[in-house]
PATORTOR-463759 format. One record per residue (C-alpha): x, y, z. Coordinates in steps of 0.2 Angstrom, whole numbers, padded with zeros to 4 digits, always signed. Layout:
// PATORTOR-463759
XYZ
...
// end
This chain:
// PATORTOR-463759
+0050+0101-0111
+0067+0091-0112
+0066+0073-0114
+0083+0063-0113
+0082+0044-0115
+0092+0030-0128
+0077+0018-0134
+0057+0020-0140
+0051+0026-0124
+0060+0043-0125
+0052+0045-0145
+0034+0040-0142
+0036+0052-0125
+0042+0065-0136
+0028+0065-0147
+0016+0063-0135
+0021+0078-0129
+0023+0086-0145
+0008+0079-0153
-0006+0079-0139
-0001+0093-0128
+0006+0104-0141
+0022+0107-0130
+0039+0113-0137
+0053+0099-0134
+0069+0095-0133
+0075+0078-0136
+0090+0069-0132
+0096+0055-0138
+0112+0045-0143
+0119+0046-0161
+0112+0034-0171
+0126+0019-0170
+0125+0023-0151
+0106+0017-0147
+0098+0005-0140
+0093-0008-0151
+0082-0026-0151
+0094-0040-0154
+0090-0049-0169
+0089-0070-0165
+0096-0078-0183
+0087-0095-0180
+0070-0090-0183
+0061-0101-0192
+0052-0098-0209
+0036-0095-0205
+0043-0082-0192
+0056-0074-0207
+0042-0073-0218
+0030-0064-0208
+0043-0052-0203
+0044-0047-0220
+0024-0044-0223
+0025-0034-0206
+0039-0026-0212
+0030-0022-0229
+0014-0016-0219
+0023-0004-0207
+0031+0003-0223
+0017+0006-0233
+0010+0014-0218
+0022+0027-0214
+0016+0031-0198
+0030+0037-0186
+0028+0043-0171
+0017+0057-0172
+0024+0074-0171
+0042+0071-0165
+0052+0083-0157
+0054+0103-0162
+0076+0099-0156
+0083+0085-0156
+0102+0084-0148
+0113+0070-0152
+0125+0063-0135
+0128+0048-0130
+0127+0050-0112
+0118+0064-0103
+0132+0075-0094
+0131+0094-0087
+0136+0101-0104
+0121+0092-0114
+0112+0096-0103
+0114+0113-0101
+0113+0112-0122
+0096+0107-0121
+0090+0121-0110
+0087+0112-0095
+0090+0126-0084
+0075+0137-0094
+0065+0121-0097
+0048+0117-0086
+0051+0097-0086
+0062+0086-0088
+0061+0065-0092
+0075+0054-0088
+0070+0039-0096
+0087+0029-0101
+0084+0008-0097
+0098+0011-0086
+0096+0016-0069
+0112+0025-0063
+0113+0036-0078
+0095+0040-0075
+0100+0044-0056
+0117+0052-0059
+0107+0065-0073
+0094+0069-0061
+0106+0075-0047
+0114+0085-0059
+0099+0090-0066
+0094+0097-0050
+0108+0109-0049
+0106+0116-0063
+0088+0119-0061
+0081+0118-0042
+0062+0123-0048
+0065+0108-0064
+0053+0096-0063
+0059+0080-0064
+0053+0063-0070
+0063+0049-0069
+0063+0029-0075
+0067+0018-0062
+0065+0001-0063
+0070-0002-0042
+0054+0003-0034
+0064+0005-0016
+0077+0016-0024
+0063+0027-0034
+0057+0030-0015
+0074+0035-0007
+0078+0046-0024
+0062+0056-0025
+0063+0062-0005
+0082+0065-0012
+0078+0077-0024
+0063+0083-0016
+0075+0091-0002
+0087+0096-0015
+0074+0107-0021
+0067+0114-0003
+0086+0119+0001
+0089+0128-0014
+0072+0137-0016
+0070+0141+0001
+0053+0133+0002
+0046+0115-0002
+0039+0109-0017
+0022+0109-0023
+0022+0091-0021
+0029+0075-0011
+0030+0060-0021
+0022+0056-0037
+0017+0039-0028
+0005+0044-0017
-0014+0045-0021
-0017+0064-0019
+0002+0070-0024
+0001+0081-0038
+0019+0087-0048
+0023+0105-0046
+0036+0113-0048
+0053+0109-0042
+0046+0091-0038
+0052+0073-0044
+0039+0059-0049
+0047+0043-0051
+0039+0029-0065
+0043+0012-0072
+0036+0006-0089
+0037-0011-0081
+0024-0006-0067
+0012+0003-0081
+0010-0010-0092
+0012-0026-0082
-0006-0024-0077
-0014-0021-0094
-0001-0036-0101
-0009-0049-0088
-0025-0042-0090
-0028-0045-0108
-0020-0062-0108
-0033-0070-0098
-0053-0068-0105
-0064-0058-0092
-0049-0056-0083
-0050-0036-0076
-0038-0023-0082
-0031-0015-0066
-0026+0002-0061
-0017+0003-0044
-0009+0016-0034
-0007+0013-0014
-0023+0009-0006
-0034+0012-0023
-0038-0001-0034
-0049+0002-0049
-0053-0013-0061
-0062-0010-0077
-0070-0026-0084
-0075-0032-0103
-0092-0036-0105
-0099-0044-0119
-0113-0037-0127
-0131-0040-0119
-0143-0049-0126
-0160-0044-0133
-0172-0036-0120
-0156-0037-0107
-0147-0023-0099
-0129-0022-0096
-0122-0019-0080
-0113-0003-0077
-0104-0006-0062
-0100+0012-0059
-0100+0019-0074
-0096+0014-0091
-0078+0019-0099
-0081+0014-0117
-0090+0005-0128
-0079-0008-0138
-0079-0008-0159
-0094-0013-0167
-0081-0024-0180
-0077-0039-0173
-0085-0052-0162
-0072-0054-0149
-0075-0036-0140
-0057-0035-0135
-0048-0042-0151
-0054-0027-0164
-0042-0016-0171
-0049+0000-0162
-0036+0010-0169
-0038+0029-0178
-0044+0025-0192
-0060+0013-0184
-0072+0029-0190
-0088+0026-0181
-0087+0008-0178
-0072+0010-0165
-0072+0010-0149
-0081+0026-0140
-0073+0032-0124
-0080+0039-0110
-0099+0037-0119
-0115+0049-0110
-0131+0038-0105
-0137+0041-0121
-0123+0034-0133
-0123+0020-0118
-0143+0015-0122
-0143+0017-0141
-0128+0005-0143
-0135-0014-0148
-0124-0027-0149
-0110-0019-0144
-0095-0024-0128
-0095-0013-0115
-0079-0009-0104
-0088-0006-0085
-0079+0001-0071
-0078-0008-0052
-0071-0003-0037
-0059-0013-0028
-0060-0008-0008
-0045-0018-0002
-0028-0022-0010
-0019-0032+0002
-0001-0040+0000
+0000-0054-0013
+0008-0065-0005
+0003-0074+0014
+0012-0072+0028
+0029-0082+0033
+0045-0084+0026
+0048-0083+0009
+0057-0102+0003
+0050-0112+0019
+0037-0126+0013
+0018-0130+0022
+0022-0144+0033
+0013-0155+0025
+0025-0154+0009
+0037-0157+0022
+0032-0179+0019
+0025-0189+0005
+0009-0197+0007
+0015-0213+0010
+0027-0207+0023
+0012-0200+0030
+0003-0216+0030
+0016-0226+0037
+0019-0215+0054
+0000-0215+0057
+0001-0235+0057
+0014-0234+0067
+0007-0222+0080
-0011-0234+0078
+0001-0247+0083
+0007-0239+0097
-0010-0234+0102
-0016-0254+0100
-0002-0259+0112
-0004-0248+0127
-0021-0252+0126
-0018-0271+0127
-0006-0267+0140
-0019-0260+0151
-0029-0272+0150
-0018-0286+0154
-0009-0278+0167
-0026-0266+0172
-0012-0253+0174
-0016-0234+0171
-0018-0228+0156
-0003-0215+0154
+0007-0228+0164
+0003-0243+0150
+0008-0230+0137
+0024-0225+0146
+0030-0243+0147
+0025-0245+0129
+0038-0233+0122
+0052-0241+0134
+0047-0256+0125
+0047-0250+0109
+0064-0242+0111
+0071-0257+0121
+0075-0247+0137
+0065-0258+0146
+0069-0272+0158
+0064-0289+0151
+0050-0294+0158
+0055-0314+0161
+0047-0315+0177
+0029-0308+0170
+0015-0317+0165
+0015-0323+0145
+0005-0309+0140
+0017-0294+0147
+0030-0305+0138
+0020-0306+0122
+0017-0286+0119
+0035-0283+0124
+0041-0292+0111
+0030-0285+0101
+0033-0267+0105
+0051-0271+0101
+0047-0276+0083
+0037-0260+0079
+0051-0251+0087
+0062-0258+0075
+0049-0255+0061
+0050-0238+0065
+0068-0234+0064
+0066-0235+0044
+0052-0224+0047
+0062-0212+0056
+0074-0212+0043
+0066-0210+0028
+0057-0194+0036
+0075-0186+0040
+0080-0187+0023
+0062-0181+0017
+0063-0165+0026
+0079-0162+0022
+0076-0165+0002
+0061-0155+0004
+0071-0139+0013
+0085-0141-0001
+0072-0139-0015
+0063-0128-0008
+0074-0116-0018
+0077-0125-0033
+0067-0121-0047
+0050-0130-0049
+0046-0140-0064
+0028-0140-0073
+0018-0153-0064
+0009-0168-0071
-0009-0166-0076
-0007-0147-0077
-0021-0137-0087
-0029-0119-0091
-0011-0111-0086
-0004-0097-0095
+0013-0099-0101
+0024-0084-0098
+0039-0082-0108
+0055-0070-0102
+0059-0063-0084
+0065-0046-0088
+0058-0033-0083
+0044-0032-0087
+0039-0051-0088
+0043-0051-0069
+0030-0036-0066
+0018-0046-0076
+0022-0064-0066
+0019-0054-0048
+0002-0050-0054
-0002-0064-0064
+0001-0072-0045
-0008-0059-0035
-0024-0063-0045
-0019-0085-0041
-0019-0088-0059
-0008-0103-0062
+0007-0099-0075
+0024-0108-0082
+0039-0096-0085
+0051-0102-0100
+0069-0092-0100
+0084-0093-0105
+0095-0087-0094
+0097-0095-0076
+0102-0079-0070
+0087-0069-0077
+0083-0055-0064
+0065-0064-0062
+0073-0079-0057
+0071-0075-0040
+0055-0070-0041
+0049-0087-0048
+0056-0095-0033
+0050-0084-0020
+0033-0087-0029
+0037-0106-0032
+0032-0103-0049
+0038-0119-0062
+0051-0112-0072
+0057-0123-0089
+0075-0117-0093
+0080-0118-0111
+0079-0106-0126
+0060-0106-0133
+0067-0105-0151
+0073-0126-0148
+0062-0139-0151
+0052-0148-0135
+0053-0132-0123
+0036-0125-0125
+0030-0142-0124
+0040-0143-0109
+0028-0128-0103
+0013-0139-0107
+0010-0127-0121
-0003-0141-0128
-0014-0136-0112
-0013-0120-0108
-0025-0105-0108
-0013-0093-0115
+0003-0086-0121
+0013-0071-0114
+0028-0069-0124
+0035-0055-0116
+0055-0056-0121
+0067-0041-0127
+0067-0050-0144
+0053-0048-0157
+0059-0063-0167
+0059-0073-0153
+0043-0070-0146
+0033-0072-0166
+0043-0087-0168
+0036-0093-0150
+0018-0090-0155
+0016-0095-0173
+0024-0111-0165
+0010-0111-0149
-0002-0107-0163
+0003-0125-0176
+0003-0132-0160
-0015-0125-0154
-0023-0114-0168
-0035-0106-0154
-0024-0105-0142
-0023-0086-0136
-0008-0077-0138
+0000-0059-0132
+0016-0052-0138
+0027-0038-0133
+0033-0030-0148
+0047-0015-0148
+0038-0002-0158
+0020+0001-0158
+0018+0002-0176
+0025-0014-0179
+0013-0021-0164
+0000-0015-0174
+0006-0022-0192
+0008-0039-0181
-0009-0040-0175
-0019-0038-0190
-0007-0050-0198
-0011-0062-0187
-0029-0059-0187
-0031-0061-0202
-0020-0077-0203
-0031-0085-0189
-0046-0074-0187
-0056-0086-0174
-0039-0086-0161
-0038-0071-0149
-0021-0060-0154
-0013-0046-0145
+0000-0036-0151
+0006-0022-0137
+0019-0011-0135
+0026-0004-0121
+0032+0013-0124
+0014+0016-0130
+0007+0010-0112
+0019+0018-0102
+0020+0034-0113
+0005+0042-0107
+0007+0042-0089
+0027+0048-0091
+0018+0064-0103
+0005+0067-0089
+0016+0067-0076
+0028+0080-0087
+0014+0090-0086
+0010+0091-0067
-0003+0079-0068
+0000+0063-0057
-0007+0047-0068
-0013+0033-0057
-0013+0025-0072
-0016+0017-0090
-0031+0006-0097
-0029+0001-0114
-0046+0000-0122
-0042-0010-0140
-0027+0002-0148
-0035+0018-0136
-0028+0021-0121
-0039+0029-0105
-0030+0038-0091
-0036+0037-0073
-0028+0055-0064
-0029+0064-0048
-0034+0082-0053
-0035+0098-0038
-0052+0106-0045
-0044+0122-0041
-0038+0132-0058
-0051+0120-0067
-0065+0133-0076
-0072+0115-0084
-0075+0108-0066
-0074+0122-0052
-0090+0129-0049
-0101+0117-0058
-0111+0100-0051
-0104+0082-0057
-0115+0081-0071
-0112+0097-0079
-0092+0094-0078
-0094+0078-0087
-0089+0078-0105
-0092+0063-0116
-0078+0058-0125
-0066+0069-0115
-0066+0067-0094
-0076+0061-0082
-0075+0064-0063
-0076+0044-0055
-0072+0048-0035
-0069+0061-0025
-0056+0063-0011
-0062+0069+0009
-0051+0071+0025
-0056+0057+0035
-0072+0059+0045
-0079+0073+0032
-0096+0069+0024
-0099+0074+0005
-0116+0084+0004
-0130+0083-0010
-0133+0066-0003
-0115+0055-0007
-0111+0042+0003
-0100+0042+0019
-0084+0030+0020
-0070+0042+0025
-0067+0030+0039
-0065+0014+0024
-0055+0025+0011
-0054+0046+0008
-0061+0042-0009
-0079+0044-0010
-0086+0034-0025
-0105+0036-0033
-0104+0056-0033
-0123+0062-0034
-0123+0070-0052
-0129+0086-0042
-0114+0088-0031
-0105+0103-0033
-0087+0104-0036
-0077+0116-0025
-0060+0122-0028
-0054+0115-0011
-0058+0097-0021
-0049+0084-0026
-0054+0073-0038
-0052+0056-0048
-0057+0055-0066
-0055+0045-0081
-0051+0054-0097
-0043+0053-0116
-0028+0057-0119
-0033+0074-0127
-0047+0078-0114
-0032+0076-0100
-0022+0089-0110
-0038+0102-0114
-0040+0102-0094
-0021+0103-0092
-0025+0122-0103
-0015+0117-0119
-0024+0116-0136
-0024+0096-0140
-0021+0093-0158
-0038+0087-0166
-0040+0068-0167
-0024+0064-0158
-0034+0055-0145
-0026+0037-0151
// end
């Protein structure tokens, strides 16, 4: 395996691979002067200075690096034909491009692909459109030089797989964004999606005496026995038996008392996020105030009142009394100095609400057109607002979490810096309040309503800036709760308990996202499409889409016996549409081609294609490598 990248992401992939799959690989990365870095913000307050140092201090005292690292490590600053033919990439089985910039990722794979037609390639793209257009690229690429296609389309698609000579394109934003929104709302679910399959694994609290939690599905994990908030214990390695348990058996599920529970549920339908209609063009009733509103309806009641006072002094027809009305009330009319006194009477007074409603008239012109000119402006936070969650930064990955912060109508602020942040757009297509300003200044959180929010996503490229932001949110509101994006996983974890222990009745959440995206760039290196990552405390559960075929541990033997607590367990099963599953499953090829509810006595054919859940480890022992014992983190 050769792994090339510039920042964390390419580390943690490389011990991944190193570590849990027990693979041999090659890493590249730029010398040491030459990579990328977090910027460092010199206003941070002291409260911020002086947990960095105790963070500092615990991740020292530590020592744990990423595991394993790499057996070769290759220094070059940019990946060209020569480094890469170096690193073996024309003997090598996979290969990851996972630099934060896109064209050198793109310009490597090409060249990549020359070198190696039957390479299979894994690539970090943040443009999900381009990530498309690329994998049918090098897909072809491959067909033409092998003489046959690859073993796999796209690494997208809910029953691709990854052989060889095929290309799988990921994001780390799309990986973690849903396990970043998820775990800054309380019950909100944890989401796994991949085209028309949507899986949602929901925390429950642990059941009361004589009551029975609901399974949903099935049960993915029990949560540590440590803590009272289910989702907030440390759950790392070192829990023992009070950790969280993954994929428990009936048994473990029964016996455990007092315990959270993390449930599965199936979603049927993901439709698109966002309603239909032109994206920037306001409802028209945001087109007029209210008392706009109410000042045209008294004008048309007037109107109304008119012709019908005309009719019966004239006992004229109806549409006829309201067609000389509006003459009157635009003076178009002839005077009617030879009527009777009451036809003179309504025609003066038509005349005076026509010239009431020219004001009217007005004032609406220039309310549409104020309405369509900021319909494209930024919105600010509006009065009265409460239960928000506060969303700082729209990078990367802060955009990816905004979009489905928004696809689940959960109302949320955005404070950033930048005017010409890349989710700046995004905000305004979403008409999402956006307070500009740096959040290091006095005022701007307060700006966000920080006072009355639900929670606090600090989701910037700086590590200062975003514990700065939250011990400020937490002197502000101590139970306020809080998520922040740290750079390296150990320091995640070093800030977390730092913070717990500084305010052990506030919810705290430290993540990293090399260590939510690593897992699914290492399965899909291995030829293994991940449909995604659930973080269970400091664990991480992986949902794949596995061929049964070349499978002893599932070919041959019935859903039950194929089930292996603590390892994998098989969720859904895939059928052509119209198919039916025997041993008594239930029928919905025409709905989805993934059957859910397996009977526990359905056998496993090696025509199969199948769904499961599994740990780290238990992924790698089906992929045939020898998993390093108690690497499942």
């Amino acid at each position: 395996m050769v792994v090339c990248g510039d920042d964390g992401l390419a580390h943690r992939l490389a011990a991944e691979l190193r570590g849990v799959y027990r693979e041999q690989v090659t890493l590249v990365v730029p010398p040491a002067g030459r990579r990328v870095r977090q910027p460092v913000v010199g206003r941070a307050r002291a409260a911020s200075a002086a947990l960095l140092d105790m963070v500092n201090a615990a991740v020292n005292r530590t020592g744990n690096g990423d595991p394993g690292g790499a057996d070769r490590e290759l220094d070059a600053t940019e990946p060209t034909e020569d480094v890469l033919a170096d690193a073996g990439v024309e003997r090598a089985t996979a290969l990851a491009l996972v630099y934060d910039d896109d064209e050198t990722n793109i310009r490597a794979a090409l060249t990549a692909r020359r070198l190696n037609p039957r390479l299979r390639l894994v690539l970090r793209l943040y443009n999900r459109r381009l990530g498309q257009h690329i994998e049918e690229l090098l897909d072809q690429s491959a067909t033409l030089a092998t003489g046959n296609g690859p073993d796999s389309g796209s690494g997208s698609g809910a029953g691709a797989g990854a052989g060889a000579g095929s290309t799988t394109v990921l994001s780390d934003a799309d990986t973690a964004a849903p396990a970043l929104a998820a775990t800054a709302l309380v019950g909100t679910s944890k989401i796994v999606e991949t085209d028309g399959l949507l899986l949602r694994a929901v925390e429950r609290n642990p059941p009361r005496p004589g009551e029975v939690a609901d399974p949903g599905l099935c049960t993915l994990a029990l949560l540590s026995a440590t803590s009272n908030d289910p989702a907030g214990a440390d759950g790392s390695e070192d829990s023992g038996e009070q950790g969280p348990q993954l994929l428990p058996d009936a048994a473990a599920v029964e016996a455990a008392t007092g315990r959270g529970t993390v449930a599965l549920e199936h979603v049927s339908y993901s439709g698109p996020p966002l309603p239909a209609g032109r994206a920037g063009v306001p409802a028209f009733g945001e087109l007029f105030s209210r008392r706009l509103r109410w000042s045209l309806a008294g004008l048309a009641a007037c109107v109304v009142a008119l012709a019908v006072a005309l009719m019966l002094v004239t006992d004229d027809h109806p549409l006829h009394a309201t067609y000389v009305t509006l003459l009157d009330l635009f003076s178009i009319n002839e005077p009617a100095h030879n009527k009777d006194t009451g036809r003179q009477i309504l025609q003066l007074l038509s005349g005076f609400v026509g010239l009431l409603l020219l004001p009217v008239l007005l004032a609406a012109v220039l309310e549409a057109l104020g309405t369509f000119r900021s319909a494209s402006a930024l919105r600010k936070p509006p009065r009265g607002l409460g239960g928000h969650v506060v969303l700082l930064g729209l990078g990367k990955i802060g955009t990816r979490v905004l979009t489905r912060l928004r696809e689940m109508d959960i109302p949320v602020v955005c404070v950033e810096a930048d005017p010409e942040a890349r989710g700046m757009a995004t905000a305004r297509r979403l008409r999402v309040p956006v307070v500009l300003g740096d959040v290091t200044q006095e005022g701007v959180l307060e700006a966000a309503k920080i006072h009355r929010a639900h929670s606090l996503l600090a989701l910037t490229s700086v590590d200062t800036t975003n514990l700065e932001a939250v011990l400020y949110a937490r002197s502000v509101r101590s139970r306020l709760r809080v998520v922040l994006r740290l750079y390296d996983d150990d320091f995640a974890t070093a800030v977390y308990r730092t913070l717990r222990a500084a305010h052990p009745r506030a919810l705290t959440r430290s993540r990293s996202v090399t260590h939510l995206a690593a897992p699914s760039f290492a399965g899909a290196m291995m030829g293994r499409q991940i449909l995604g990552a659930i973080p269970v405390e400091r664990r991480v559960l992986l949902f794949a889409a596995v061929e049964v075929a070349g499978h002893p541990q599932l070919e041959g033997k019935t859903v039950g016996e194929a089930f292996r607590a603590g390892a994998w367990r098989v969720l859904a099963l895939e059928v052509s549409d119209g198919a039916r599953v025997e041993g008594g499953a239930p029928e919905r090829a025409r709905e989805s081609r993934l059957v859910w509810e397996l009977p526990d006595t359905y056998v496993l054919r090696g025509s199969d294609r199948v769904v499961l859940a599994a740990t780290r480890r238990g992924l790698a022992e089906l992929l045939g490598r020898r998993a390093r014992r108690g690497a499942d983190v």
